[in-house]
C-alpha positions in Angstrom: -219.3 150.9 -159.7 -221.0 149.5 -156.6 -221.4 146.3 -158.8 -218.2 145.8 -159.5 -216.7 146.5 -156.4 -219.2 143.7 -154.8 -218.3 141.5 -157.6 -214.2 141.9 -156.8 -215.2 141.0 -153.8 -216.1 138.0 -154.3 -213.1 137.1 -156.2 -210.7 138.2 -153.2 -213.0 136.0 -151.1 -212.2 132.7 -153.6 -208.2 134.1 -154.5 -207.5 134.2 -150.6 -207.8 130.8 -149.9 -206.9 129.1 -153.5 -203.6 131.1 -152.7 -202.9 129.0 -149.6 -203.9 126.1 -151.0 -202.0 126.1 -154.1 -198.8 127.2 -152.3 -199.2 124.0 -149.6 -200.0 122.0 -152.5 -196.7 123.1 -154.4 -194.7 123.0 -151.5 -195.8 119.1 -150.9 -195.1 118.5 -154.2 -191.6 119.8 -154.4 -190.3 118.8 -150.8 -187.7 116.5 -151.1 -185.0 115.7 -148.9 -183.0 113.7 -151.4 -183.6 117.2 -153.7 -180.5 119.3 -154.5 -181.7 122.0 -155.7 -183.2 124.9 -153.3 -187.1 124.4 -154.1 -186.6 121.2 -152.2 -185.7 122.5 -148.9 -188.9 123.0 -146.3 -187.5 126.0 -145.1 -187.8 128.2 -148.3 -191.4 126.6 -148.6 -192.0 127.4 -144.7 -191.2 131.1 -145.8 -192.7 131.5 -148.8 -196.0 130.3 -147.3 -195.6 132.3 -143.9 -195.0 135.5 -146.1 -198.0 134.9 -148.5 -200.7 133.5 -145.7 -201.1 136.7 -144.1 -201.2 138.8 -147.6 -204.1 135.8 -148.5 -206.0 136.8 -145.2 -206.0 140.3 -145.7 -207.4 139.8 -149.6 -210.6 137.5 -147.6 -210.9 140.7 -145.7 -210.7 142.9 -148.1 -213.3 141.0 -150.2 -215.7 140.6 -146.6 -215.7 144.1 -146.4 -216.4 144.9 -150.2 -219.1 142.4 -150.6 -220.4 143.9 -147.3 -220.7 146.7 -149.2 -218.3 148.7 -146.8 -217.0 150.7 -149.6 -220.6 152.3 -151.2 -219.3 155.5 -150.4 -216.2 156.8 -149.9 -215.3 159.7 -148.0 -214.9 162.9 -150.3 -213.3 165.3 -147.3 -211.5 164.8 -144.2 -214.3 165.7 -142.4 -216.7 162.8 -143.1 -214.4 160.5 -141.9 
């Protein structure tokens, strides 16, 4: 289980950052000002990518930490932690 959970690791550590780059890349694809539909507006792209950065970071923690082998054992009982 250790295995795996070192192994998801390393996929949160890749998915973070292909996130972020595949939302800027789709949002300088589909910026246009002469667009009229609402996937052309920067500000929907400006949101979209301010909402999912964070949720990207925390997945690269997330995946630091399990590679890091921070979650090996889990506390069983509130008084281990």
């Amino acid at each position: 289980m250790n295995a795996l959970k070192k192994a998801l690791g390393v996929l949160w550590l890749i998915a973070g950052p292909a996130v972020i780059f595949f939302l800027v890349q789709g949002a300088v694809e589909h910026i246009d000002p002469k667009g009229t539909k609402d996937i052309n507006s920067p500000v929907v792209w400006i949101i979209i990518i301010a909402i999912f950065t964070p949720i990207a970071l925390g997945l690269m923690i997330f995946g630091w930490y399990a590679l890091r082998g921070e979650y090996d054992h889990l506390p069983e009982s509130s008084s281990e932690i």
